[in-house]
Backbone atoms as SQL, in Angstrom:
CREATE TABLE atoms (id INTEGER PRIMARY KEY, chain TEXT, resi INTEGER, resn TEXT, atom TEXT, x REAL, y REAL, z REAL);
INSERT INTO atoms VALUES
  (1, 'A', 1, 'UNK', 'N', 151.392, 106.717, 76.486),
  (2, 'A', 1, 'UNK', 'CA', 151.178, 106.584, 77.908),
  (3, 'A', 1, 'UNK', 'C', 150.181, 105.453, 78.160),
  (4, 'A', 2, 'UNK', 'N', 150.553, 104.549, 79.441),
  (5, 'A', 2, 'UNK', 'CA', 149.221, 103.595, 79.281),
  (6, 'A', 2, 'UNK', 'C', 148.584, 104.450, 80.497),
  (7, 'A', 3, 'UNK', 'N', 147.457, 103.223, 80.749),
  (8, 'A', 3, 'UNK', 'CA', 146.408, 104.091, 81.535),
  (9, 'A', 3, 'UNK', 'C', 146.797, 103.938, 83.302),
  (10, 'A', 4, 'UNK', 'N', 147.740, 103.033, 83.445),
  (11, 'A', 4, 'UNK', 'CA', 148.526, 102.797, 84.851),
  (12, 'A', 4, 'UNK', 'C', 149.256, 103.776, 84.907),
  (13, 'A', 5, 'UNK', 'N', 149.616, 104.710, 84.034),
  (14, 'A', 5, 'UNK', 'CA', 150.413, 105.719, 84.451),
  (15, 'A', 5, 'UNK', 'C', 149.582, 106.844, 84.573),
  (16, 'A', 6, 'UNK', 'N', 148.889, 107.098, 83.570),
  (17, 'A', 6, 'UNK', 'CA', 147.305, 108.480, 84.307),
  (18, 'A', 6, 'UNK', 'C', 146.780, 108.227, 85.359),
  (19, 'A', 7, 'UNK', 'N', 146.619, 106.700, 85.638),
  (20, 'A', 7, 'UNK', 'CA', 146.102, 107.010, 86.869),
  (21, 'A', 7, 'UNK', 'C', 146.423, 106.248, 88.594),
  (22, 'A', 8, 'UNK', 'N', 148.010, 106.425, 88.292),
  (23, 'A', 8, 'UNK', 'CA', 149.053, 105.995, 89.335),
  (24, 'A', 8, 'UNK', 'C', 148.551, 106.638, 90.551),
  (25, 'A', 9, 'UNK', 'N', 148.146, 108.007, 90.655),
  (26, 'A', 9, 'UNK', 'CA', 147.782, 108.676, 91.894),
  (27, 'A', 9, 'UNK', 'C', 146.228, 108.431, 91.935),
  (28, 'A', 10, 'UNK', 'N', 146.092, 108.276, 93.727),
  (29, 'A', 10, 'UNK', 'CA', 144.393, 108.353, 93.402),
  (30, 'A', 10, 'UNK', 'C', 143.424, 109.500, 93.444),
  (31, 'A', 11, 'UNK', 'N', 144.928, 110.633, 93.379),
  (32, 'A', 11, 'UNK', 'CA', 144.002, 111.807, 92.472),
  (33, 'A', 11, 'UNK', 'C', 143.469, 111.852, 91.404),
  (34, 'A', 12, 'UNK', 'N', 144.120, 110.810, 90.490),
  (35, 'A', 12, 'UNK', 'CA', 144.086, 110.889, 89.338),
  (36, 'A', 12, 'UNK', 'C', 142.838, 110.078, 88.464),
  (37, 'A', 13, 'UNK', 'N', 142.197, 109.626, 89.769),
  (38, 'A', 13, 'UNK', 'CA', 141.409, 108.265, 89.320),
  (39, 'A', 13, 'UNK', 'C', 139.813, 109.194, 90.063),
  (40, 'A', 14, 'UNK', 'N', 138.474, 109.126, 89.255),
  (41, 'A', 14, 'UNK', 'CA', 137.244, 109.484, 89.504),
  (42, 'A', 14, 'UNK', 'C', 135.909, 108.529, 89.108),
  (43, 'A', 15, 'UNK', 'N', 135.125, 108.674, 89.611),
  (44, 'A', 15, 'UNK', 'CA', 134.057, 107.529, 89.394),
  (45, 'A', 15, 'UNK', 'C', 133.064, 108.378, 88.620),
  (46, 'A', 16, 'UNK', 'N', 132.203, 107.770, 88.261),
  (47, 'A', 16, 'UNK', 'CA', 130.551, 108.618, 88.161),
  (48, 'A', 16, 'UNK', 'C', 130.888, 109.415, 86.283),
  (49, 'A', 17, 'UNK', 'N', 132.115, 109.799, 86.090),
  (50, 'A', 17, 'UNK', 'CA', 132.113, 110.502, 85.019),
  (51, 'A', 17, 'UNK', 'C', 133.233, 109.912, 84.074),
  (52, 'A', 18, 'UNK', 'N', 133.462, 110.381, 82.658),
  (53, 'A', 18, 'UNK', 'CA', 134.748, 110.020, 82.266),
  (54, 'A', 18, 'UNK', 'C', 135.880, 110.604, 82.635),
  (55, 'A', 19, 'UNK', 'N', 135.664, 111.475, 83.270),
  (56, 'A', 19, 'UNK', 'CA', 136.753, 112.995, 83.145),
  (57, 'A', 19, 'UNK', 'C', 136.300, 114.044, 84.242),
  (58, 'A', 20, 'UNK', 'N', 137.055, 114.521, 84.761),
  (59, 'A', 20, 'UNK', 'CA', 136.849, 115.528, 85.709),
  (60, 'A', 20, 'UNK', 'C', 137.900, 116.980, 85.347),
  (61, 'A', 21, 'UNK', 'N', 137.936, 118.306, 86.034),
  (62, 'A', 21, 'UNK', 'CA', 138.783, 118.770, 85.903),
  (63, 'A', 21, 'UNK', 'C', 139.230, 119.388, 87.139),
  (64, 'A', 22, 'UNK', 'N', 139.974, 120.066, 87.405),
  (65, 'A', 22, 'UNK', 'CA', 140.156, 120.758, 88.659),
  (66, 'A', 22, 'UNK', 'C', 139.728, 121.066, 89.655),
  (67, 'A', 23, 'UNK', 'N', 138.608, 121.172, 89.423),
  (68, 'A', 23, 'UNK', 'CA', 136.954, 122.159, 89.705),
  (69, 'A', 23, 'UNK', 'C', 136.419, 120.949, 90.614),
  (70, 'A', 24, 'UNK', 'N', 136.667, 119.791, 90.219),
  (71, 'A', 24, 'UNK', 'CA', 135.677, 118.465, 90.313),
  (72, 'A', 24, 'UNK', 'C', 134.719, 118.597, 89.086),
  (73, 'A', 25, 'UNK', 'N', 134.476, 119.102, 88.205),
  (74, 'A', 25, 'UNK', 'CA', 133.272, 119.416, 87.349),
  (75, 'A', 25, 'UNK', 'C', 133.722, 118.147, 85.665),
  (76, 'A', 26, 'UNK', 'N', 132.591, 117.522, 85.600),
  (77, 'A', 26, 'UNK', 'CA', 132.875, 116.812, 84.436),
  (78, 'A', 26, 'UNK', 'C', 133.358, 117.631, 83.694),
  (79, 'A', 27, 'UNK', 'N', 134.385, 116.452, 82.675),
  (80, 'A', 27, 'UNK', 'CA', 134.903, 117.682, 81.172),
  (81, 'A', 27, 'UNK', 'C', 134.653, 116.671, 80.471),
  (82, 'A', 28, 'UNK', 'N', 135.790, 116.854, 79.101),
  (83, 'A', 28, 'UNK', 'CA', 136.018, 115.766, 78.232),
  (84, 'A', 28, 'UNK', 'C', 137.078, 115.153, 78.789),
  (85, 'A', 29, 'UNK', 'N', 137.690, 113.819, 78.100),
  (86, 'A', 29, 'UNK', 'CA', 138.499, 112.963, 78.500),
  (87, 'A', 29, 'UNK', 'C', 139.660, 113.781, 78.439),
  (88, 'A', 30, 'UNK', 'N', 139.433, 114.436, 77.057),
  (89, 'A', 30, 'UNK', 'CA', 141.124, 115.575, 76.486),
  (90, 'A', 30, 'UNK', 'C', 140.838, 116.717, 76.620),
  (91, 'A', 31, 'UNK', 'N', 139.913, 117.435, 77.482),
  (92, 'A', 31, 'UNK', 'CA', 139.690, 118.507, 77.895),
  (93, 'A', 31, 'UNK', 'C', 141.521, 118.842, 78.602),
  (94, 'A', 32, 'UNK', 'N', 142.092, 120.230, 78.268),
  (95, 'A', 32, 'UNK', 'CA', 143.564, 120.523, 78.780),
  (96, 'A', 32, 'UNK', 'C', 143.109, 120.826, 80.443),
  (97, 'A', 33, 'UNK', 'N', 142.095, 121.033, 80.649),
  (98, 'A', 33, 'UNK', 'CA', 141.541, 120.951, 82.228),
  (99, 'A', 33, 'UNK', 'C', 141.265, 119.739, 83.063),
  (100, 'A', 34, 'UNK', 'N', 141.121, 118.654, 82.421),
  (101, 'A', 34, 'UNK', 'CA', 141.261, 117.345, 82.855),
  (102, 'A', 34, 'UNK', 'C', 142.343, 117.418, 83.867),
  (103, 'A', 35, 'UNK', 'N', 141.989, 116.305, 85.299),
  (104, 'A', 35, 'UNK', 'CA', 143.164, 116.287, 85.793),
  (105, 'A', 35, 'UNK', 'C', 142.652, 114.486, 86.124),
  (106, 'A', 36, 'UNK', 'N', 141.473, 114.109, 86.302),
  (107, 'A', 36, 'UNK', 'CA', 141.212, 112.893, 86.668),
  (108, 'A', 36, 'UNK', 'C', 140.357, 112.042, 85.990),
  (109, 'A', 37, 'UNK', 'N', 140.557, 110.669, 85.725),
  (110, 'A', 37, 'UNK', 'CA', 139.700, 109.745, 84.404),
  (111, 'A', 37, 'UNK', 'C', 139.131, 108.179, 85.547),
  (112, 'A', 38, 'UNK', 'N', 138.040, 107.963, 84.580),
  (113, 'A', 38, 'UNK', 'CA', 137.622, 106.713, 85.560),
  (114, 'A', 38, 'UNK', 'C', 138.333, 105.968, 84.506),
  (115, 'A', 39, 'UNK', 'N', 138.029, 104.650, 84.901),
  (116, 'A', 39, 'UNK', 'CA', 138.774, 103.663, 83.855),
  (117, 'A', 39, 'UNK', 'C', 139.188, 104.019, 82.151),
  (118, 'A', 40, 'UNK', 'N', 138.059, 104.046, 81.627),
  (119, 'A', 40, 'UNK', 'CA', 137.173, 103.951, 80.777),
  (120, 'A', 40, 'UNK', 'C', 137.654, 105.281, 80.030),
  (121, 'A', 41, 'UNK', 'N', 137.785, 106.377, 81.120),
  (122, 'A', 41, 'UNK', 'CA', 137.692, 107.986, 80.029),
  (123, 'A', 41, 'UNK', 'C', 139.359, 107.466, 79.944),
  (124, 'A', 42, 'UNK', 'N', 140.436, 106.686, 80.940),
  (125, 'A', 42, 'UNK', 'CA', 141.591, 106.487, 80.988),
  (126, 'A', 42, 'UNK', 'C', 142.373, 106.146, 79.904),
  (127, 'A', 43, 'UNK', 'N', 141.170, 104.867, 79.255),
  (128, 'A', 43, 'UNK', 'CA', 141.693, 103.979, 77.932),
  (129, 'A', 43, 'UNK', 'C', 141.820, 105.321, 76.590),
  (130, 'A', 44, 'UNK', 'N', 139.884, 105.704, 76.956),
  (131, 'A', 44, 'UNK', 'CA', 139.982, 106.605, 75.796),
  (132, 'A', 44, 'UNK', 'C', 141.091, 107.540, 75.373),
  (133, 'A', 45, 'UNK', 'N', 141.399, 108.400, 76.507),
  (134, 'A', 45, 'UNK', 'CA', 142.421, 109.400, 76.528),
  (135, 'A', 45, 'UNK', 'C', 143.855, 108.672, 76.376),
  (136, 'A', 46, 'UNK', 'N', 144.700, 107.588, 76.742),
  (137, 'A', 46, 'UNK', 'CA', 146.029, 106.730, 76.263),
  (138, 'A', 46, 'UNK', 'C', 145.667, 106.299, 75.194),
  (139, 'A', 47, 'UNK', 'N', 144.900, 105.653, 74.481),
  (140, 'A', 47, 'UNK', 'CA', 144.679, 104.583, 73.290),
  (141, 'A', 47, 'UNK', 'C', 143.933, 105.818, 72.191),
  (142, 'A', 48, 'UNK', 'N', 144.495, 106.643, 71.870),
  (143, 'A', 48, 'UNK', 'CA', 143.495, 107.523, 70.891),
  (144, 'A', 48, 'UNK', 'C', 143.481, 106.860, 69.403),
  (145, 'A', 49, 'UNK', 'N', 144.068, 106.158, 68.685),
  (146, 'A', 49, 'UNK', 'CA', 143.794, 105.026, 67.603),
  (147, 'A', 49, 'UNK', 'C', 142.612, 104.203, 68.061),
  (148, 'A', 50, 'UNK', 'N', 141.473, 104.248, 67.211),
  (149, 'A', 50, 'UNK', 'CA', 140.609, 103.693, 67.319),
  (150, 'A', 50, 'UNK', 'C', 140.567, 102.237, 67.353),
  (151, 'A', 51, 'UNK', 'N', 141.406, 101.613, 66.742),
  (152, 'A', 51, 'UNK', 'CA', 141.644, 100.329, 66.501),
  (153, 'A', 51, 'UNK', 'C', 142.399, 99.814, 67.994),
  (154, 'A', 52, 'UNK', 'N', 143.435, 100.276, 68.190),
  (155, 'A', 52, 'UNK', 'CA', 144.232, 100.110, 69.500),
  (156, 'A', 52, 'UNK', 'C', 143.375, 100.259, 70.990),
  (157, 'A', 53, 'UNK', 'N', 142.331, 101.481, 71.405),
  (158, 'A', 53, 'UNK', 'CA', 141.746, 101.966, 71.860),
  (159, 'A', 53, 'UNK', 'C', 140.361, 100.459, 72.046),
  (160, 'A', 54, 'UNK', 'N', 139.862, 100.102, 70.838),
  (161, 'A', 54, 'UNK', 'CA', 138.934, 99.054, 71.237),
  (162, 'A', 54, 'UNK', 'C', 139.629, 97.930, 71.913),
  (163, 'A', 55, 'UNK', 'N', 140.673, 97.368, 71.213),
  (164, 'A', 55, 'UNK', 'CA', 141.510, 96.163, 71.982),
  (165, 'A', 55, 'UNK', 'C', 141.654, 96.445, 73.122),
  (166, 'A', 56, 'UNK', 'N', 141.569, 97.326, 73.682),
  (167, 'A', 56, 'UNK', 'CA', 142.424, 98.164, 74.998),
  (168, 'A', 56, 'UNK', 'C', 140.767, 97.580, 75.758),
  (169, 'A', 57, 'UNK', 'N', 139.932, 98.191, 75.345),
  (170, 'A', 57, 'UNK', 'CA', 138.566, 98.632, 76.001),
  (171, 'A', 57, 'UNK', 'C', 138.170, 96.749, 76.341),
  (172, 'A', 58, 'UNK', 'N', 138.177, 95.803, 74.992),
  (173, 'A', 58, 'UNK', 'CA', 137.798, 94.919, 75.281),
  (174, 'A', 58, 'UNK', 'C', 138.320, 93.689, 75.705),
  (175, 'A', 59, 'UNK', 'N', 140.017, 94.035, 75.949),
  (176, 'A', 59, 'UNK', 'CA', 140.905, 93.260, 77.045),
  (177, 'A', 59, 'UNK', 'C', 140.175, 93.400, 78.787),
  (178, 'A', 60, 'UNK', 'N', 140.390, 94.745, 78.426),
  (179, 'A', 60, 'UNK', 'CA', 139.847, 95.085, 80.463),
  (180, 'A', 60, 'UNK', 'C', 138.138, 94.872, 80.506),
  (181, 'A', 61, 'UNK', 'N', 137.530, 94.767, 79.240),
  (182, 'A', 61, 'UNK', 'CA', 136.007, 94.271, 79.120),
  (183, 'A', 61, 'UNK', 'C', 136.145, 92.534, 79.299),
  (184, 'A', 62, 'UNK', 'N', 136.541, 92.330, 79.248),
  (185, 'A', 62, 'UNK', 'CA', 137.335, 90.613, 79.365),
  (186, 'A', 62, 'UNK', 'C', 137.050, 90.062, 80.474),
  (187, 'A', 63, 'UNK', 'N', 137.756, 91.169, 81.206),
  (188, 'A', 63, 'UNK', 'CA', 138.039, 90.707, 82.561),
  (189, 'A', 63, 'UNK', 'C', 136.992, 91.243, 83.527),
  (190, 'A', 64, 'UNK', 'N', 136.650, 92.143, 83.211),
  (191, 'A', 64, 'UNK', 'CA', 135.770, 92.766, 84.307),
  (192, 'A', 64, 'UNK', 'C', 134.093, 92.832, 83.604),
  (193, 'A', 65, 'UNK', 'N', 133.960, 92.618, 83.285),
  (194, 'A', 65, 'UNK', 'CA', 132.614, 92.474, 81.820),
  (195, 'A', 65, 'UNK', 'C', 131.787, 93.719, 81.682),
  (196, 'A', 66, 'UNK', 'N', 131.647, 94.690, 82.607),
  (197, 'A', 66, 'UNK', 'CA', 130.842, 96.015, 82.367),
  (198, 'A', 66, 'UNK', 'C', 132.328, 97.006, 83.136),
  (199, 'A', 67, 'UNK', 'N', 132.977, 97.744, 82.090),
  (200, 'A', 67, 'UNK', 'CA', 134.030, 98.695, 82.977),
  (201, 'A', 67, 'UNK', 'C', 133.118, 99.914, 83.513),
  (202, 'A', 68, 'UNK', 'N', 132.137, 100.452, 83.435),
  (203, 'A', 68, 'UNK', 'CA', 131.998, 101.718, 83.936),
  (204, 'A', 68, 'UNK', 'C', 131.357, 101.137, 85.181),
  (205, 'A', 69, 'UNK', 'N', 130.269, 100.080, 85.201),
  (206, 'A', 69, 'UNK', 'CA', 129.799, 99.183, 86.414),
  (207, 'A', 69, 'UNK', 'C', 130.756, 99.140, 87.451),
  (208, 'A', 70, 'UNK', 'N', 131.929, 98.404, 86.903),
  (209, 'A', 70, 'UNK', 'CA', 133.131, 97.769, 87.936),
  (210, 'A', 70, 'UNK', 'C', 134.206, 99.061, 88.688),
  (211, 'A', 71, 'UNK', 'N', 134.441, 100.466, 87.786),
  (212, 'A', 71, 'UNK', 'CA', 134.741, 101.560, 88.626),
  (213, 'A', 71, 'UNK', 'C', 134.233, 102.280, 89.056),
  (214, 'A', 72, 'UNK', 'N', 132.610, 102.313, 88.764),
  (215, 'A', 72, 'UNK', 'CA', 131.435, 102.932, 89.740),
  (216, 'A', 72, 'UNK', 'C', 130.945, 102.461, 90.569),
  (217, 'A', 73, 'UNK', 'N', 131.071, 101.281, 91.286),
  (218, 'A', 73, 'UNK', 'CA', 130.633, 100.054, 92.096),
  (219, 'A', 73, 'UNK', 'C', 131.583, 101.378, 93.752),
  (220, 'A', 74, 'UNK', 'N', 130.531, 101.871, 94.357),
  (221, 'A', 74, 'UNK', 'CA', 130.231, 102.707, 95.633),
  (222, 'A', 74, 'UNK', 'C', 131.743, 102.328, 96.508),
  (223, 'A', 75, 'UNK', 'N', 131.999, 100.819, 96.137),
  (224, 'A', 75, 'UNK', 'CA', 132.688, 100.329, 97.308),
  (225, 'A', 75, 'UNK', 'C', 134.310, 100.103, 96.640),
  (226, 'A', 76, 'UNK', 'N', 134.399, 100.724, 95.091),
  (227, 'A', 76, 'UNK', 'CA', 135.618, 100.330, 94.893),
  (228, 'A', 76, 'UNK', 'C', 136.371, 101.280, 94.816),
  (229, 'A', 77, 'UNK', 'N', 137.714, 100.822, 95.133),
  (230, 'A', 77, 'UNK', 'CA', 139.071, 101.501, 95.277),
  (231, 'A', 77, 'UNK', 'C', 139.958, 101.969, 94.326),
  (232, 'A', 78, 'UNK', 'N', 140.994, 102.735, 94.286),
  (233, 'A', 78, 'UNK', 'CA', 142.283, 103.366, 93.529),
  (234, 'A', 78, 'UNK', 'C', 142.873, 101.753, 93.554),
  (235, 'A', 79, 'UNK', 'N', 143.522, 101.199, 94.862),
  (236, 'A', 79, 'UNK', 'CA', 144.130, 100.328, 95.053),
  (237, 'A', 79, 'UNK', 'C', 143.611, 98.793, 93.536),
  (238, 'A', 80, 'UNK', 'N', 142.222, 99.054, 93.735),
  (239, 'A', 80, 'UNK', 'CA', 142.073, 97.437, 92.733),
  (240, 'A', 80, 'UNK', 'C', 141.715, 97.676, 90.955),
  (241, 'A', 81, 'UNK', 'N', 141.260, 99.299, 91.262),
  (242, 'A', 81, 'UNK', 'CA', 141.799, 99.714, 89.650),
  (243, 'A', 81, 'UNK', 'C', 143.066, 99.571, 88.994),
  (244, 'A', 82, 'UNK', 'N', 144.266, 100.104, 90.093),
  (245, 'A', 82, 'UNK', 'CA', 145.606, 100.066, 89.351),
  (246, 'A', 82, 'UNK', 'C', 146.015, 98.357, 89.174),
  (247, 'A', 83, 'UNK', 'N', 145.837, 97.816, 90.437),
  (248, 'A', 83, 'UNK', 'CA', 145.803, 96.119, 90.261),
  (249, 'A', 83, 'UNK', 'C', 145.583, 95.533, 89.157),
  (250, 'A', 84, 'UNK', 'N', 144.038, 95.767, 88.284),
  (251, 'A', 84, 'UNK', 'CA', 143.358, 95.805, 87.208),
  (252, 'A', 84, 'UNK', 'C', 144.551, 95.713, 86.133),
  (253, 'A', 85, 'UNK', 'N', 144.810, 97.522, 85.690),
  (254, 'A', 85, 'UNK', 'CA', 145.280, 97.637, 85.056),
  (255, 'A', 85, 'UNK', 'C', 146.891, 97.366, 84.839),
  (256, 'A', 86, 'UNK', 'N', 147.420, 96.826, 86.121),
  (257, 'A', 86, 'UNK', 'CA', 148.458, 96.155, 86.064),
  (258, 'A', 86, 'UNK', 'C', 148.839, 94.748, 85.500),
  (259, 'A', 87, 'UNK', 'N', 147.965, 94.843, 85.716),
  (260, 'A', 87, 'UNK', 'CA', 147.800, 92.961, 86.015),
  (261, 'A', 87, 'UNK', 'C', 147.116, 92.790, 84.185),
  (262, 'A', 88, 'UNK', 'N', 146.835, 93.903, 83.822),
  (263, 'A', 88, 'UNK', 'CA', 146.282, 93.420, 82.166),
  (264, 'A', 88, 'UNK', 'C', 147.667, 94.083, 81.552),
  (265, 'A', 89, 'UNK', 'N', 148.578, 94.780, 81.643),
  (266, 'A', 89, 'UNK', 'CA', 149.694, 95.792, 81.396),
  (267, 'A', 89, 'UNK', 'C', 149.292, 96.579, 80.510),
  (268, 'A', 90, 'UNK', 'N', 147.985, 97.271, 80.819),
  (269, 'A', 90, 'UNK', 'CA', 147.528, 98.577, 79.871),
  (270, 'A', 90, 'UNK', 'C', 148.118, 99.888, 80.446);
């Protein structure tokens, strides 16, 4: 799965944590209660090969130079995350 598809809905997309679950309450990224990932918990949870998983992390680190900065930034959107990750085809 890439990470444009976890987080196609902007239910699916959360700031402030890696992972959320139902509740709103942080989890783990692969917590089976997970329902929402910020960027970052997104890569972790699609890219679980460590090797694949860094390329992943430091393509969209490329472009955006701090990822947890750039999807915690107060003023940003579902709309320019998926853009993001479109536009890199993760």
């Amino acid at each position: 799965m890439k990470i444009r598809e976890l987080l196609a809905t902007p239910e699916n997309w959360t700031q402030g944590v890696y992972a959320r679950n139902s509740g709103q309450w942080p989890c783990s990224v692969r917590d089976i209660d997970a329902c929402c990932w910020c960027l970052h918990g997104a890569a972790v949870y699609c890219y679980q090969k460590i090797a694949e998983r860094l390329f992943i992390l430091e393509k969209i680190g490329a472009e955006v130079k701090n990822i947890s900065a750039y999807n915690d930034a107060p003023d940003r959107t579902h709309a320019e995350i998926l853009a993001l990750v479109e536009k890199l085809d993760v």
